[in-house]
Backbone bond lengths (Angstrom), bond angles and torsions (degrees), N, CA, C in turn:
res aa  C-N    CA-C-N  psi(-1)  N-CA   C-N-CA  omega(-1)  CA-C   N-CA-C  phi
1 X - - - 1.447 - - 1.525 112.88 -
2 X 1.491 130.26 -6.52 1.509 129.68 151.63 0.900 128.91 -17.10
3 X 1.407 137.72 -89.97 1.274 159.52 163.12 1.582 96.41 -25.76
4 X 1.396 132.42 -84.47 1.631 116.20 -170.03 1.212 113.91 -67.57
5 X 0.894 121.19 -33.89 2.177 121.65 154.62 1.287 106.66 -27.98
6 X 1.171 125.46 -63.73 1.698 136.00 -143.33 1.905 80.98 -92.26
7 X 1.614 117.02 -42.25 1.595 96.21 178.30 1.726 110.57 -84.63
8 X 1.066 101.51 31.02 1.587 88.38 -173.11 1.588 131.62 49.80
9 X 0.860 129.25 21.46 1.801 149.65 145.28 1.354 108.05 -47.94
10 X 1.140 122.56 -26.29 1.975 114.23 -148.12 1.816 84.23 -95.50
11 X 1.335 105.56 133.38 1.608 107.26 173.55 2.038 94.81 -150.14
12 X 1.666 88.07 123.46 1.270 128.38 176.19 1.679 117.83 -45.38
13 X 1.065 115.61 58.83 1.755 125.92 170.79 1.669 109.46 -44.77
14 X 1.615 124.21 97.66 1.268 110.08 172.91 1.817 115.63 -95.45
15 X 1.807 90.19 144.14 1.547 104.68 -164.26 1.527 112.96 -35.07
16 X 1.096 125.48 -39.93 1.647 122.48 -168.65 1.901 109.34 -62.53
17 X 1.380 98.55 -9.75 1.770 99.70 172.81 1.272 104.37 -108.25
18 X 1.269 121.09 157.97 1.023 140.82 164.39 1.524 126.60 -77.08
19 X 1.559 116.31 109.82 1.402 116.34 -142.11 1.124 95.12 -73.11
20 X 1.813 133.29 -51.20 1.576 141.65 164.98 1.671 107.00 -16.91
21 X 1.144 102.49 -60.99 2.063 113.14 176.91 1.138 112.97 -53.15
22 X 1.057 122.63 -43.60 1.274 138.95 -171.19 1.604 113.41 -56.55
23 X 1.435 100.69 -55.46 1.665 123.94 157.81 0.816 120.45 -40.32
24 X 1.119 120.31 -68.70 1.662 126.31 -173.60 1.229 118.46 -71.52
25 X 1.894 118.29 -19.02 1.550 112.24 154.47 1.657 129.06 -57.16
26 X 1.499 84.39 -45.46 1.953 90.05 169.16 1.288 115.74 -66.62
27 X 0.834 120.86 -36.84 1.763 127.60 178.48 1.619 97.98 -59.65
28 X 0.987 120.62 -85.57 1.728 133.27 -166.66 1.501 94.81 -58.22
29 X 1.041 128.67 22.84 1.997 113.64 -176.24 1.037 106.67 51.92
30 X 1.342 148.64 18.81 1.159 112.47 173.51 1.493 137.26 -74.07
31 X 1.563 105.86 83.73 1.445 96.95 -151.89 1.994 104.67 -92.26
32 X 0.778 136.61 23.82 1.343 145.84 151.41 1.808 110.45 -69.20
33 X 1.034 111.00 -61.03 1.571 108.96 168.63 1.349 131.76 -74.01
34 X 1.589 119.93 -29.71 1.321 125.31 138.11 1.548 133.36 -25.81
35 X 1.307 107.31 -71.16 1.339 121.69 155.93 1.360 124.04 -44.98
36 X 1.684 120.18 -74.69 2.255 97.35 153.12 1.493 125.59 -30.19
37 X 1.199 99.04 -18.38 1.595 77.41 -169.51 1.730 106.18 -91.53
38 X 1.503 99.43 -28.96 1.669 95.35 -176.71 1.768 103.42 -87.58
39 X 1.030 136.05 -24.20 1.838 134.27 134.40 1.500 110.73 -31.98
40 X 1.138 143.46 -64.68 1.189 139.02 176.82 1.712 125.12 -72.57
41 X 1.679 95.29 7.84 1.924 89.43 179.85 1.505 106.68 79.43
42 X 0.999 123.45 -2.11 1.888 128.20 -162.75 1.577 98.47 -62.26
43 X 1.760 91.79 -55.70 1.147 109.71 -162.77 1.615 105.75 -127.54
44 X 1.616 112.59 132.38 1.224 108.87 -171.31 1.669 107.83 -148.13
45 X 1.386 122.61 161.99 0.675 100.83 171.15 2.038 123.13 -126.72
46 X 1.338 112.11 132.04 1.203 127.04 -144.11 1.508 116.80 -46.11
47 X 1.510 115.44 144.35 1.798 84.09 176.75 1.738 101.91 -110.70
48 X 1.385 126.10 -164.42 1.087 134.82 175.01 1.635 107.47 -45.73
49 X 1.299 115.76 -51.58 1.542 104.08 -176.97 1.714 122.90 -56.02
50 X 1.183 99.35 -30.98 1.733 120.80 -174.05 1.487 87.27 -48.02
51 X 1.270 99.15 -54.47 1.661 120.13 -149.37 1.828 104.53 -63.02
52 X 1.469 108.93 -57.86 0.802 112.04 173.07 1.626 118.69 -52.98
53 X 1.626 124.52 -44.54 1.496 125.80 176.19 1.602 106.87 -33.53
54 X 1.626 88.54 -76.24 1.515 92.13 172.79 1.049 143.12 -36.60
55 X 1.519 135.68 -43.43 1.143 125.59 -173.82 1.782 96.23 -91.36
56 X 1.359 112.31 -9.97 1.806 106.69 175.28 2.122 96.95 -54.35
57 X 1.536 85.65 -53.13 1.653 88.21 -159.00 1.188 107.60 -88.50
58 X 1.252 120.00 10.28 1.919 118.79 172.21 1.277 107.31 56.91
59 X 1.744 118.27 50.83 1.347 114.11 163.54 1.334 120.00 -81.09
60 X 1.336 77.13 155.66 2.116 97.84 178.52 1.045 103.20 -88.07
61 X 1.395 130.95 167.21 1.468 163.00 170.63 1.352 125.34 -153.69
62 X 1.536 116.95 148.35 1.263 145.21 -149.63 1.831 100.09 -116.32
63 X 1.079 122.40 97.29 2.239 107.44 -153.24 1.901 78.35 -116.97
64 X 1.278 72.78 158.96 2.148 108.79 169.53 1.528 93.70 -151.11
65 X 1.381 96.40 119.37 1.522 104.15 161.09 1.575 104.94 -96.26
66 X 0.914 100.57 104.14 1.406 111.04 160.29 2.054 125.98 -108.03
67 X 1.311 107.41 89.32 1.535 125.12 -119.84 1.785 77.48 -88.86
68 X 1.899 97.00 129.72 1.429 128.72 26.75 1.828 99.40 -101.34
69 X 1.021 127.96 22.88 1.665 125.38 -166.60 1.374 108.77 -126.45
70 X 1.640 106.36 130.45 1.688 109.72 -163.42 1.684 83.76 -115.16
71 X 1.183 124.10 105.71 1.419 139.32 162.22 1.376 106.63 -65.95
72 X 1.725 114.14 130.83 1.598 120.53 175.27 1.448 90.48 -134.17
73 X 1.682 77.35 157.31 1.979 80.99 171.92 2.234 74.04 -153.99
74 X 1.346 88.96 155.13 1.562 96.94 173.40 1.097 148.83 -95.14
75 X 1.208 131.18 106.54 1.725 165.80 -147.16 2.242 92.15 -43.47
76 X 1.013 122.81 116.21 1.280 134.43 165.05 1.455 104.06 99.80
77 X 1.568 107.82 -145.00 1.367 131.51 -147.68 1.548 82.75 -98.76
78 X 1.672 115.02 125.31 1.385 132.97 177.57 1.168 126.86 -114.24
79 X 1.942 102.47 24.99 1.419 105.11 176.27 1.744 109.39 -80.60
């Protein structure tokens, strides 16, 4: 996930959505619900610290490229 990180593509899918939905909003335009979601924190997009967490703790991720934007949300238990 480097490379679209560093281009800014990578956008922050949080667990309580459904990352599949999520897809198919960007896909279909739906940019009215897109937009709630990055207003509501749903959806964000990561900054350097994120970046850094992650690769400290060798997290996994769950990706949809939905091109040019590779949506992650994170692989297990997200308590």
């Amino acid at each position: 996930l480097k490379k679209p990180f560093a281009a800014g593509s990578v956008l922050y899918v949080d667990p309580s959505l459904d990352l599949m939905r999520v897809g198919e909003a960007f896909a279909n335009d739906e940019s009215d619900l897109v937009r709630a979601w990055k207003q509501s924190g749903d959806l964000v997009q990561p900054s350097a610290p994120h970046a850094a967490y992650w690769e400290e703790t060798s997290a996994r991720f769950t990706a949809v490229v939905i091109s040019p934007f590779v949506l992650i949300q994170p692989v297990g238990d997200s308590d």
